[in-house]
C-alpha positions as a printed Julia matrix, in Angstrom:
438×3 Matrix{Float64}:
  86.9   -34.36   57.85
  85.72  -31.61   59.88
  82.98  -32.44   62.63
  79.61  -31.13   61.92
  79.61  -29.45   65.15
  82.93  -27.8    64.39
  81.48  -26.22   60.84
  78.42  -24.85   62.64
  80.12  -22.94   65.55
  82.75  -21.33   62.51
  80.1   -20.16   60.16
  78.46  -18.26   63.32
  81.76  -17.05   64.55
  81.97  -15.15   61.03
  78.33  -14.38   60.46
  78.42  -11.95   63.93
  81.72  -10.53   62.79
  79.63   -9.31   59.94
  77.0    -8.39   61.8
  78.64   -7.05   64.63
  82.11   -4.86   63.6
  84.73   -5.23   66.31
  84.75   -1.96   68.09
  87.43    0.63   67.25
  90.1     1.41   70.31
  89.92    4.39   71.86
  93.43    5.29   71.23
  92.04    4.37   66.77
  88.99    6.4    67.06
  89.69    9.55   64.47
  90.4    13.01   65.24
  88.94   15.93   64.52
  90.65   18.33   61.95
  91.25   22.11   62.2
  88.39   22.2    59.77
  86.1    20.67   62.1
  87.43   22.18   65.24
  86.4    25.0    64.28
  82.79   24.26   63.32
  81.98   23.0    66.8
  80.52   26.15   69.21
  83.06   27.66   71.62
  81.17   26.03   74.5
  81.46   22.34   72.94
  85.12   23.07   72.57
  85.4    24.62   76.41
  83.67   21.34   77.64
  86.06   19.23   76.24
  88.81   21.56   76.99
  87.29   20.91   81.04
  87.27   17.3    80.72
  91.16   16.65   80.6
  93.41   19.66   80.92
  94.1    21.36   83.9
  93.05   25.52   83.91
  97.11   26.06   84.28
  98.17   23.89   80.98
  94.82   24.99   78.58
  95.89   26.17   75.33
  95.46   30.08   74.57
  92.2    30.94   73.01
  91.71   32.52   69.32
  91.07   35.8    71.66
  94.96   35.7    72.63
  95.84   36.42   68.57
  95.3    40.53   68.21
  95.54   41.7    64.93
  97.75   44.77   64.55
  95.61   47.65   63.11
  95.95   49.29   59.82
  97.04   53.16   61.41
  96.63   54.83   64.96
  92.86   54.83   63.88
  92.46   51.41   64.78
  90.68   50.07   61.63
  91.96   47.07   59.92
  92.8    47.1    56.05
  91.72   43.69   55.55
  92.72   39.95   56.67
  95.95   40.25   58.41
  98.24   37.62   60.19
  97.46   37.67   63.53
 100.26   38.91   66.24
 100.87   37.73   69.17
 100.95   40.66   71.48
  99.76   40.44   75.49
  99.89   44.0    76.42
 100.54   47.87   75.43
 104.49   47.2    74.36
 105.8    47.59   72.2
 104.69   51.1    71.34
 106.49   53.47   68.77
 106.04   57.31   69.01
 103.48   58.37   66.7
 103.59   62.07   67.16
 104.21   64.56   70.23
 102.88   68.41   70.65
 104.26   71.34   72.74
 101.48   72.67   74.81
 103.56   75.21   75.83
 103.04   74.24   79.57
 101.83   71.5    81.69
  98.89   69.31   81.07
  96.94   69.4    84.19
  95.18   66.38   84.95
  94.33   63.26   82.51
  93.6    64.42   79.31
  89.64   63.5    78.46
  89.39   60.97   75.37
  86.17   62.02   73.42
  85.26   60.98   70.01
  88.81   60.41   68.37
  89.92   63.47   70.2
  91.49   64.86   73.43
  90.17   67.53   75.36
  93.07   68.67   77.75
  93.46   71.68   80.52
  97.35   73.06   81.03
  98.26   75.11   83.38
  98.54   78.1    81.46
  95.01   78.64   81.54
  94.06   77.17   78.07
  91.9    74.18   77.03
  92.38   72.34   73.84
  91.26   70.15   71.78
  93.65   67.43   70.01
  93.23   65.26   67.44
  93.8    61.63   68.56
  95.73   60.54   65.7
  97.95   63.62   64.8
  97.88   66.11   67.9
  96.93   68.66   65.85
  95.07   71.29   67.36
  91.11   71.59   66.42
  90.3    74.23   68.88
  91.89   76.28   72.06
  90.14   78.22   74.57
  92.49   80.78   77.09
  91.49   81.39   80.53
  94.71   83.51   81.38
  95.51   83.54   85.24
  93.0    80.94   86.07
  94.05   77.64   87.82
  92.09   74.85   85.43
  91.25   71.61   86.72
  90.91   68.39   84.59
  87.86   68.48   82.29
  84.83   65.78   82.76
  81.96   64.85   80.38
  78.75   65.47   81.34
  75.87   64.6    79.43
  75.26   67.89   77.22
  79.08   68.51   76.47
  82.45   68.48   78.54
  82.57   71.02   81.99
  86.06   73.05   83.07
  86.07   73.95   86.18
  88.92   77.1    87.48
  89.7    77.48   90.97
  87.91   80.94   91.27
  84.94   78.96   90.31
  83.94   79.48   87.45
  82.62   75.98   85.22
  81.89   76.6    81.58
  80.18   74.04   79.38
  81.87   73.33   75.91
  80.66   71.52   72.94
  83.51   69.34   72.43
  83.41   69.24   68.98
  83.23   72.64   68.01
  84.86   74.37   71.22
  81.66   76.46   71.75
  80.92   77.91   75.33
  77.39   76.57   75.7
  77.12   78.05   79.06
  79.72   80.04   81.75
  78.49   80.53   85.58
  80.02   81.7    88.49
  78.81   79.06   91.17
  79.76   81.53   93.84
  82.41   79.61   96.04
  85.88   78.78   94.75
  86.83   75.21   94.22
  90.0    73.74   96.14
  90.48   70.54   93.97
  89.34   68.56   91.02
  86.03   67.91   90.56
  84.01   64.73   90.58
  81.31   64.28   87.92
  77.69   61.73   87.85
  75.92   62.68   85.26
  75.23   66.2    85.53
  75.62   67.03   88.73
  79.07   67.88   89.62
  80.96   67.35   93.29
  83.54   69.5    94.44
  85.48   70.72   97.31
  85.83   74.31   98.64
  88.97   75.85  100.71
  86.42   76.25  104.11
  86.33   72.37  104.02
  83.19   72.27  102.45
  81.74   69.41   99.8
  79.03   70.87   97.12
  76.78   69.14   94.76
  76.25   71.22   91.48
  73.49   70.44   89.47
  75.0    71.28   85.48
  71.4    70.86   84.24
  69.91   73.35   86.2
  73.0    75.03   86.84
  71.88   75.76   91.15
  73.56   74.06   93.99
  71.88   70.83   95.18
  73.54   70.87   98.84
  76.45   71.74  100.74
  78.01   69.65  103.78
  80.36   70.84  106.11
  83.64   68.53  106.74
  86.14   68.49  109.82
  89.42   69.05  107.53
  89.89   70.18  104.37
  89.07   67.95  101.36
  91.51   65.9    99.38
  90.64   63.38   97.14
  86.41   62.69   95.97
  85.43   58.82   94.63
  81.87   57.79   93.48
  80.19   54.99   94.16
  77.34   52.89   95.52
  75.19   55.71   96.25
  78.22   57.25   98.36
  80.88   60.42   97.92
  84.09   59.44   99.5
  85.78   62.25  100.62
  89.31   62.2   102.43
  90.45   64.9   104.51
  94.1    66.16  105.34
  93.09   64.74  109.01
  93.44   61.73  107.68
  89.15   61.05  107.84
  87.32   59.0   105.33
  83.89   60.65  105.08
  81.09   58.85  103.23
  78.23   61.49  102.3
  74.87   60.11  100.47
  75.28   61.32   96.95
  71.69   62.77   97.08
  71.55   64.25   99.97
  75.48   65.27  101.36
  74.36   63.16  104.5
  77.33   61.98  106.58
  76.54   58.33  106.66
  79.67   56.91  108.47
  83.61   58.53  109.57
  86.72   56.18  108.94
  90.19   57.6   110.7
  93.2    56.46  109.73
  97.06   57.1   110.82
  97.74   58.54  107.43
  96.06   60.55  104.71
  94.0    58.91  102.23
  95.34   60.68   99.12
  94.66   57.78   96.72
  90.93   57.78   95.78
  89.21   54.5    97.1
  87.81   51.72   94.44
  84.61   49.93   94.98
  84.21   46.11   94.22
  81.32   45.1    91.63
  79.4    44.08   94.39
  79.43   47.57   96.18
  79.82   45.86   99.57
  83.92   46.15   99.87
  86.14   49.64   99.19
  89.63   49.54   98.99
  92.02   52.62   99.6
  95.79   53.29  100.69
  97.0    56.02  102.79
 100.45   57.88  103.51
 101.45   55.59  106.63
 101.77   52.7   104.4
  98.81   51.14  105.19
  96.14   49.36  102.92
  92.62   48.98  103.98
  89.72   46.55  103.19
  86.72   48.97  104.82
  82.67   48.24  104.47
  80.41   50.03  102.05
  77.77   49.73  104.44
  79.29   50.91  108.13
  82.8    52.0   107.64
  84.44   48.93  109.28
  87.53   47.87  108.77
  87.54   44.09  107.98
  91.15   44.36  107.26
  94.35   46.05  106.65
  97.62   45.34  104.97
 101.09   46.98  105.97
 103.07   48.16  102.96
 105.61   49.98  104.37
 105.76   52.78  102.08
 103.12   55.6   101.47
 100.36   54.87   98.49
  99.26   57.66   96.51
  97.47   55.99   94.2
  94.41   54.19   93.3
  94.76   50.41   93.43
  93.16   48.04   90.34
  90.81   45.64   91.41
  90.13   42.63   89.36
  87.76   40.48   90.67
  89.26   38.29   93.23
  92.8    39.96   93.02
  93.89   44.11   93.64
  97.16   45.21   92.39
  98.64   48.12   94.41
 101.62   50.66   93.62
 103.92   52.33   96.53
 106.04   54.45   97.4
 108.85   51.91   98.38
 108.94   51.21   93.95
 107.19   47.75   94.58
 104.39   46.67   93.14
 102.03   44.01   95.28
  99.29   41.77   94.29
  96.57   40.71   97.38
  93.6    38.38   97.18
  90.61   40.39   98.14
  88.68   38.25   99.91
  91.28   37.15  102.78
  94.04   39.86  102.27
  96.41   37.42  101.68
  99.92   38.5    99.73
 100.2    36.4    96.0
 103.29   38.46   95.03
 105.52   41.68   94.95
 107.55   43.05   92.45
 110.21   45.88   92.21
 109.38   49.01   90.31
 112.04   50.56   87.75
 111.06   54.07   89.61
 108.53   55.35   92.03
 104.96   55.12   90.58
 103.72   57.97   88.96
  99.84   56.42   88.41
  97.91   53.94   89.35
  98.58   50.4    87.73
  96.45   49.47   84.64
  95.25   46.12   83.04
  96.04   45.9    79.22
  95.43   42.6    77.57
  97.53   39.89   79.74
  99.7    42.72   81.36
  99.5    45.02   84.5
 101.08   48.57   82.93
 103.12   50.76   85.03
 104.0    53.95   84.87
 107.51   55.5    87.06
 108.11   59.12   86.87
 111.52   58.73   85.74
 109.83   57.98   82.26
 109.82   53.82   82.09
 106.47   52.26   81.2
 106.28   48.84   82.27
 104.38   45.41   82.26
 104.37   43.14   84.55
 103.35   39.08   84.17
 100.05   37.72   85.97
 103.03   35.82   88.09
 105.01   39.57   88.97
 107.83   38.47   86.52
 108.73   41.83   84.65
 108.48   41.68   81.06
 111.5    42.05   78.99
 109.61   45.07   76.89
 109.78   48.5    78.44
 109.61   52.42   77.3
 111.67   55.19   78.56
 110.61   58.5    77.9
 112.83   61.58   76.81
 111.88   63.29   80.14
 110.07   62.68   83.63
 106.36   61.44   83.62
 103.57   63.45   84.99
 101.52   61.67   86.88
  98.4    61.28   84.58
  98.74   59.25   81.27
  95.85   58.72   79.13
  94.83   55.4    77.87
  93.47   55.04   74.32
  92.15   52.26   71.9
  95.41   52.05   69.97
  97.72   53.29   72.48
  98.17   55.88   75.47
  98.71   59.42   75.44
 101.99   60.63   78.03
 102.29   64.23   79.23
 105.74   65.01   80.49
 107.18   67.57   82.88
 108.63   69.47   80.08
 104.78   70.26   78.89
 105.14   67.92   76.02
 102.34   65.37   74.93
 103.67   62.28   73.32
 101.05   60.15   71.29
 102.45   56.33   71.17
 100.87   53.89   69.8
 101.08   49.86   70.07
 102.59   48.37   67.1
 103.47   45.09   65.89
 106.23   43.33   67.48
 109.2    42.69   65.38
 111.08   38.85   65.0
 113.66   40.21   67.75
 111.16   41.77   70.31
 108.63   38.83   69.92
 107.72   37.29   72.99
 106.08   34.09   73.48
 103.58   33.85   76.42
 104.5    32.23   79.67
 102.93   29.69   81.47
 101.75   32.17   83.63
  99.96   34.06   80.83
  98.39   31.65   79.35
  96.52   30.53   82.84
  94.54   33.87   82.91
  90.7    33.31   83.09
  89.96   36.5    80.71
  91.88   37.96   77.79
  91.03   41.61   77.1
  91.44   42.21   73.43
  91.1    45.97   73.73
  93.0    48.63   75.74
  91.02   50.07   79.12
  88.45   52.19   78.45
  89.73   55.98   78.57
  86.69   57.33   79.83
């Protein structure tokens, strides 16, 4: 017979088992499902995501899957299956116009159309989709510059200085002035007061809503390239001078020399503290907003002619030796460089996961967060000028030949597909759309 004692301390054992469950192991506890995956918010699912997986190895977010649009409009038909595709390429030509000659300057994107200036001495207007022609305006004889939006219409500006105000709609000339001094090089636009340089190496400030000069300044050499930003003009001279003038006023407020000319326009950090500009000696330079002072350079060895793009900690530069180089900002220090397939025609552009690059022997290239070229490239029927237009489904490309060509981003097919790399898929932000053309 079993001992009293012995019956007792059984009928407790299973009592607490009733009571008390045994505890599930960790590696038994249930997972979620898709379903319930995607209920939980994005940050419960970035917290967890933080717990246990290193940045480098994190699984690509639902931003990573674009969905192809429906036509070069960009507006879906409906649910579609989602496409994996990290940058412009592929592209497929959607349609191309003869302008009869050369676009001059980047063509201005405005309201699913494209206001461009050739060097004929006409401006037109294109549709975005078809290049068809919705209105044309001839200046014969007259060197155009670039058009800029202002905020009553679009401004063209012709060397003999003359600026004329169009509705870009309709093609209307809302208002033509003489400003009485001709202009040497393209101008800069804030709003409606336009910056420009003259051939006696002098800066004015234009005031487009009152149509009267706001002030003049007086530079050492003559002007070459104009950036805005923090409260500054940046003007480079062919002296090789950096001269910062107060936006309101034309006051000189500080003088950077270099060895070279500063031909590429500079680029401000978020912050407005830092600038960031290349010259023809091959150098790079990391200069104060607030004195002028070099904090430090970087030796590429080739001339840069061409803006840099700065992405928060990290600036991608183009030169003339066909490399492309990615710094950190905050120390200068080198991540990477990269050959080119040509010499750069523009400055380098984000789209999506890639860095796009432009040669003027006609390639368009993308280039991995790591430098690693992607296998997806574009060649052109003819040689590049040097001022491509970047649109929501695509880019606009004006060739040497005076041809516009209209491509736009497609769908990938099963032989061009191309799975992200490890690289890719450690970027901090995704951009789902293509840079802003304006």
């Amino acid at each position: 017979m079993i001992p009293n004692q012995v019956r007792a301390l059984t009928l407790a054992l299973l009592l607490n088992c009733l009571v008390f469950p045994v505890p599930v192991s960790a590696a038994q506890e249930p997972q979620e499902t898709p379903e319930q995956q995607e209920e939980s918010s994005p940050a419960d699912r970035q917290d967890k995501e933080n717990q246990g997986t290193p940045p480098d190895q994190a699984e690509p977010s639902q931003s990573d899957e674009l969905t192809e649009p429906n036509d070069a409009t960009g507006e879906d038909a409906g649910p579609q299956r989602p496409t994996r595709r990290p940058g412009l390429l592929p592209v497929s030509l959607t349609a191309e116009v003869d302008l009869g000659s050369r676009p001059v300057g980047p063509a201005l994107f405005h309201r699913r159309a494209l206001v461009v200036a050739t060097s004929g001495g006409e401006l037109l207007s294109l549709d975005a989709v078809t290049l068809v022609t919705r209105w044309k305006l001839g200046m014969p004889g007259a060197e155009l510059f670039p058009p800029c939006r202002v905020p009553n219409g679009v401004l063209v500006a012709s060397s003999p200085g003359t600026v004329m105000l169009v509705q870009p709609e309709t093609g209307e000339i809302l208002n033509e002035v003489s400003i009485g001094s001709p202009i040497a090089s393209s101008p800069t636009c804030d709003g409606s007061i336009l910056f420009f340089a003259t051939p006696d190496s002098e800066v004015l400030a234009y005031d487009v809503g009152q149509w009267k000069e706001k002030w003049r300044s007086k530079l050492q050499a003559s002007p070459l390239a104009m950036t805005l930003g923090a409260g500054l003009l940046l003007v480079s001279d062919n002296a090789g001078g950096l001269n910062a003038l107060e936006m309101e006023t034309g006051t000189l407020r500080w003088q950077f020399q270099g060895p070279g000319n500063l031909e590429a326009p500079a680029v401000f950090d978020d912050a407005g503290e830092r600038l960031y500009i290349g010259d023809t000696a091959g150098f790079f330079y990391s200069i104060s907003v607030r004195d002028g002072k070099v904090q430090y350079r970087w030796a590429n060895g080739a001339a840069i002619a061409h803006a840099a793009l700065l992405e928060e900690d990290r600036l991608f530069v183009v030169s003339y030796a066909n490399t492309l180089f990615c710094y950190r900002t905050g120390n200068g220090h080198e991540l990477w460089r990269t050959n080119l397939p040509g010499r750069p025609a523009a400055a380098p552009v984000r789209v999506r996961r890639r860095v796009v690059v432009l040669t003027l022997n006609g390639q368009v290239s993308e280039y991995l967060p790591g430098g690693q070229a992607a296998p997806l490239a574009y060649d052109a029927p003819d040689d590049i000028l040097p001022y491509p237009t970047f649109l929501p489904a695509g880019m606009a490309l004006p060739l040497r030949s005076g041809k516009l060509l209209l491509l736009h981003s497609r769908e990938p097919t099963p032989s061009e597909a191309v799975e992200p790399s490890e690289g890719e898929e450690s970027e901090d932000e995704i951009e789902e759309e293509l840079p802003d053309p304006n």
